[in-house]
C-alpha positions in Angstrom: 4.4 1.0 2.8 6.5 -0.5 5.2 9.1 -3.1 3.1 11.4 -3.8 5.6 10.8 -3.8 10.0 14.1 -1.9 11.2 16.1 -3.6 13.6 18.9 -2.2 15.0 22.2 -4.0 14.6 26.2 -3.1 13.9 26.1 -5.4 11.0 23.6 -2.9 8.1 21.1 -5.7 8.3 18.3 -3.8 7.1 15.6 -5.8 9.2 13.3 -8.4 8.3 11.3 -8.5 5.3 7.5 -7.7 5.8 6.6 -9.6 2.6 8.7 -12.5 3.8 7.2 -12.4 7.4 3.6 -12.6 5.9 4.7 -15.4 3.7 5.7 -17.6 6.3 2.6 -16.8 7.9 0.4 -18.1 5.4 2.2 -21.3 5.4 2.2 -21.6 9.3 -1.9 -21.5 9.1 -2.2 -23.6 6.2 0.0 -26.1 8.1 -2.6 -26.0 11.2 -5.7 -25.9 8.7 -4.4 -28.7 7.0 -3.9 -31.7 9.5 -7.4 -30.7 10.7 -9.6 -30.8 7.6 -7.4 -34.4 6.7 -8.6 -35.8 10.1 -11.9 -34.3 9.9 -12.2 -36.4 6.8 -11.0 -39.4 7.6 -7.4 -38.9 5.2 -4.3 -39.4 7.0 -2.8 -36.3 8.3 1.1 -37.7 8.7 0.7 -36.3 4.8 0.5 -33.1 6.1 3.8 -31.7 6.5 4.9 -32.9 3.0 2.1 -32.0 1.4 2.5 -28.0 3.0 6.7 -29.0 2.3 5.7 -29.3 -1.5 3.4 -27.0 -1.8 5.9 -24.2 -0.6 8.6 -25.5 -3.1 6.2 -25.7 -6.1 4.7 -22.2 -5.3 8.3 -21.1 -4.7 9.8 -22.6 -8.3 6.7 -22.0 -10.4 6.0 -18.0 -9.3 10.0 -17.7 -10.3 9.1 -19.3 -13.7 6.2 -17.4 -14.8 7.5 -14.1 -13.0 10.4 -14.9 -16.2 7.4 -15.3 -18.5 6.0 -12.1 -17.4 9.1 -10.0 -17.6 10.3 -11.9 -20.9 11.3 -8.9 -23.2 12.5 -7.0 -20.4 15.2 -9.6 -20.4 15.5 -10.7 -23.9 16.5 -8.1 -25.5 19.2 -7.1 -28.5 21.7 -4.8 -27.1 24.9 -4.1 -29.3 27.8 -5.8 -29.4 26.3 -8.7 -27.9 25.8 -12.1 -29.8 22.1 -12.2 -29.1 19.0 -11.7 -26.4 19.1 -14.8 -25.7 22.7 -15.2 -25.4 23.6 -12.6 -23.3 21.0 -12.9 -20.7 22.7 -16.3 -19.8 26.2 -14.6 -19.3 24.9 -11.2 -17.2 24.0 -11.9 -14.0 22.1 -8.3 -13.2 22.0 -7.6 -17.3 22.0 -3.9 -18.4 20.4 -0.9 -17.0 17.0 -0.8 -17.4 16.8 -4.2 -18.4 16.6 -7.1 -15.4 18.8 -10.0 -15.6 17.7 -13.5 -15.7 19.8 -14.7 -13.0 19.4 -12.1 -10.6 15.4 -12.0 -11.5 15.8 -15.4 -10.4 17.3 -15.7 -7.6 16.0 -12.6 -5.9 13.5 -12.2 -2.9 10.8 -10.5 -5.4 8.9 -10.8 -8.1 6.7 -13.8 -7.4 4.0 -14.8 -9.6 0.8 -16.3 -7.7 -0.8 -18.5 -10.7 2.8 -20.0 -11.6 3.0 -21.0 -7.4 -0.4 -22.5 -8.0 0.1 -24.7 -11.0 3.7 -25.9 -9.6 2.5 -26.5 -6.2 -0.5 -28.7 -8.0 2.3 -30.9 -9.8 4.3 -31.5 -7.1 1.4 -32.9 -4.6 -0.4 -34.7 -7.7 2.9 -36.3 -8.1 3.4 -37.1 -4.6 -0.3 -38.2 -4.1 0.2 -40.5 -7.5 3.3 -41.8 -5.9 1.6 -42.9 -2.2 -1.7 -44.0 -4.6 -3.5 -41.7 -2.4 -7.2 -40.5 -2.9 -6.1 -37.1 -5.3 -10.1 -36.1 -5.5 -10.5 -36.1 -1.8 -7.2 -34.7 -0.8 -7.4 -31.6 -3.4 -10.9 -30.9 -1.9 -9.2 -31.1 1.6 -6.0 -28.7 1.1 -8.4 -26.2 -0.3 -9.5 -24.2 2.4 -5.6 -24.1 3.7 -4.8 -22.6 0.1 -7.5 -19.8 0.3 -6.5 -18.8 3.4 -3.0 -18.6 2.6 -3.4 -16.3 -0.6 -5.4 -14.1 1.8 -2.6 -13.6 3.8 -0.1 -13.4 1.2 -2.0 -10.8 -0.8 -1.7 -8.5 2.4 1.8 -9.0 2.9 2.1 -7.8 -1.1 0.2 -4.2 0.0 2.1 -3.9 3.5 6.0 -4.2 1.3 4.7 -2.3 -1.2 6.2 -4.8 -4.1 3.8 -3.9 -7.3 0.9 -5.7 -7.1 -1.3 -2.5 -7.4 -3.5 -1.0 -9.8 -3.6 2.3 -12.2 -4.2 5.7 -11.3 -7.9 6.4 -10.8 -9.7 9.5 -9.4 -12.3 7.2 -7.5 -12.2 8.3 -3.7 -12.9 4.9 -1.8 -11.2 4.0 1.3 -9.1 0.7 1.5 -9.8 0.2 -2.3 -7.5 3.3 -3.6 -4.5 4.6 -1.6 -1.5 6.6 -2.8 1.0 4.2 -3.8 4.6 4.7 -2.4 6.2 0.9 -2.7 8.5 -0.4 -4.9 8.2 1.8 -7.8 7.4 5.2 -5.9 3.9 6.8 -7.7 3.0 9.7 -5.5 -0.7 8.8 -7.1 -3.9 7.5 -6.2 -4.2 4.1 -7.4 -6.4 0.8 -7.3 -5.7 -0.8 -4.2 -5.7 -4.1 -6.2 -3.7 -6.6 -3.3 -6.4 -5.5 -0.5 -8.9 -6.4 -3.1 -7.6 -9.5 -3.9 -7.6 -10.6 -0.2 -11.0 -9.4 0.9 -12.0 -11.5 -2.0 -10.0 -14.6 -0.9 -10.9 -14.0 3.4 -14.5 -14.2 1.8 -14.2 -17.6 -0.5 -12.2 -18.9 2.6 -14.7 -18.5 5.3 -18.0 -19.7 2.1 -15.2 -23.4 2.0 -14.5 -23.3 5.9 -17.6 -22.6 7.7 -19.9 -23.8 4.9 -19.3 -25.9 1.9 -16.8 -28.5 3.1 -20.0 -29.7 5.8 -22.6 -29.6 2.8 -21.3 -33.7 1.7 -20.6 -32.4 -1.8 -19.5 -35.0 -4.0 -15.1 -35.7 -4.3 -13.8 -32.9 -6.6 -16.4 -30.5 -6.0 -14.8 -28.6 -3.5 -12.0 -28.4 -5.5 -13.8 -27.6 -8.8 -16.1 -24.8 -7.0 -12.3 -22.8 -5.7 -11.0 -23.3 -9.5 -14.1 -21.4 -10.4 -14.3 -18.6 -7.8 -10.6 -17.7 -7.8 -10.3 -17.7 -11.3 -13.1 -15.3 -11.3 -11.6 -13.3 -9.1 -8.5 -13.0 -10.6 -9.5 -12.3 -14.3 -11.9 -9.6 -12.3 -8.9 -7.5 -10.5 -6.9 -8.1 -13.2 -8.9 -5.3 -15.2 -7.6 -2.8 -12.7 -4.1 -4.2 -12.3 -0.9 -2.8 -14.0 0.0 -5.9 -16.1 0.9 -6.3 -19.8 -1.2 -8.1 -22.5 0.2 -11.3 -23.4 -1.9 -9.7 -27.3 -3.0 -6.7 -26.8 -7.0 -5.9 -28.2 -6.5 -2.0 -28.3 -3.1 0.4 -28.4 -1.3 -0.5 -25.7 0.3 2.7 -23.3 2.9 4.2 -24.5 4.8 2.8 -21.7 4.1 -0.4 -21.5 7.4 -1.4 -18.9 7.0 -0.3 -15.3 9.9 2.9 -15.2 11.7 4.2 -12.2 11.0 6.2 -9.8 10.8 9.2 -11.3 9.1 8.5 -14.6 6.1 6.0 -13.0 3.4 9.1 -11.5 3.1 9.6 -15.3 2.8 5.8 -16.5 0.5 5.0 -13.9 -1.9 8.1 -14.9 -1.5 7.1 -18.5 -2.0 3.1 -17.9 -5.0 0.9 -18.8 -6.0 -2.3 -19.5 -5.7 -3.1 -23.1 -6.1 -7.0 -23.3 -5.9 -10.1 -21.7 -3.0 -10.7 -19.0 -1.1 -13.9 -18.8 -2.8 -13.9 -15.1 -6.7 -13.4 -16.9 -6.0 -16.2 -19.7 -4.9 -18.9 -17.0 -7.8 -17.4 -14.9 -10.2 -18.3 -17.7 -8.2 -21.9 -18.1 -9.1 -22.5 -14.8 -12.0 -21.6 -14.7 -13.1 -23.3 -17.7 -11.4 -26.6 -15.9 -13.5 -26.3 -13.2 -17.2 -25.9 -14.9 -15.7 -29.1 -16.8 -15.2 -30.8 -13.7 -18.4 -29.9 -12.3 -20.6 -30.7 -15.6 -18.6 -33.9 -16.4 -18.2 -35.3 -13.1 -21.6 -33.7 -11.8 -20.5 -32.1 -8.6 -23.5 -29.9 -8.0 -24.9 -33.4 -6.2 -24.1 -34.7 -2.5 -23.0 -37.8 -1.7 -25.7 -39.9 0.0 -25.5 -40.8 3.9 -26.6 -43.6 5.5 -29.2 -41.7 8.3 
């Protein structure tokens, strides 16, 4: 895993971020995927830059949000001689050791929640598009190609930093899909390679909306009903092999069900699987859900006719 790119300098800087650098990368293609599909259809593409502007601070705030939700009793907990868990969290900055502190979870350069990004970054453009009275239906199906593409990347830069997103231990020998994790949270391991998953799967829904749906004159909201759909899919799919808490759990849950340090995590990832839905897998399924409604409701399945 390579977290940071070292560049020397007299200052300690410890170089720039590879997460970070990937990140900005899916934002610069989405901003040149973006003006193009709006012209191709006939939208206006000054909309663009605020749309991509939004977008980043939505993803931005809501992945911080629901990064909280997942981490929740991490950070609300009762610790002794304090008035409360959810008193004290509000007065630490870092909170204890072992525990992570709102603030600091916060405000720091990890711990980024994709689906949280997504819904925020929805609100913020539905708003703005309800503000100009724009077209919503044809401008969702328009940014949508931009979006797949930029999960993609982003996925990628969360295997190249090494940040968490991976999977449990397995003894499955396939290349690219299981790699000894040494990131974040050392394993020394083999483990599900569950970020370079993810972005095959999202390369692959990009190309099926950019070089073949968004030419088949599917009816408004289709295009944005069919990713709602597939990503959700693929997202309550990977999430099977991913190291994530159930939000209820269905069967006995590891005995360590908080990611340790260092030293303790080769034995939590061997002893890890998936015992119930994820926060991730029951907004995947809300999604999904949306979308067949969409799709039966508004019938999208149909093309809009032409004038030959």
């Amino acid at each position: 895993m390579l977290d940071r790119i070292p560049i020397p300098n007299p200052f300690g800087w410890e170089g720039l971020s590879t997460f970070s650098l990937l990140m900005m990368l899916a934002f610069l293609v989405g901003s040149y995927l973006l003006p193009k599909e709006l012209e191709r259809k006939k939208l206006d593409p000054n909309h663009s830059d605020w749309l991509i502007f939004l977008g980043i601070l939505g993803t931005l705030v809501g992945a911080k949000i629901f990064f909280i939700f997942e981490i929740w009793d991490q950070v609300f907990i009762d610790v002794p001689g304090y008035d409360g868990k959810y008193t004290y969290p509000l007065t630490h900055w870092n909170g204890f050791p072992g525990h992570p502190g709102l603030w600091s979870s916060l405000f720091s350069g990890g711990g980024l929640v994709f689906f949280g990004g997504l819904l925020f970054g929805w609100l913020f453009i539905t708003i703005y598009f309800r503000y100009h009275k724009l077209d919503i239906g044809a401008y969702y199906d328009a940014v949508i190609p931009a979006i797949s593409m930029g999960y993609a990347i982003g996925r990628l830069g969360c295997f190249v930093s090494g940040d968490g997103c991976y999977g449990f231990a397995t003894d499955a020998k396939i290349p690219f899909f299981v790699f000894e994790f040494h990131g974040a949270h050392p394993s020394g391991v083999p483990v599900w390679n569950t970020p370079v998953m993810e972005s095959i799967m999202a390369f692959g829904y990009f190309a099926y909306f950019q070089f073949w749906a968004r030419y088949q004159n599917f009816r408004k909201w289709s295009i944005g009903a069919q990713f709602l759909i597939i990503h959700g899919f693929a997202r309550l799919i990977i999430e099977f092999l991913r190291v994530n808490k159930a939000v209820i759990p269905f069967v006995e849950p590891p005995t360590l069900v908080n990611i340790p340090d260092a030293n303790g995590n080769p034995t939590f990832l061997t002893g890890y699987y998936w015992h119930g839905f994820s926060q991730s897998q029951y907004i995947a399924i809300g999604l999904i859900l949306f979308g067949v409604y969409l799709m039966v409701t508004k019938k999208l399945w149909l093309k809009e006719e032409t004038n030959v």
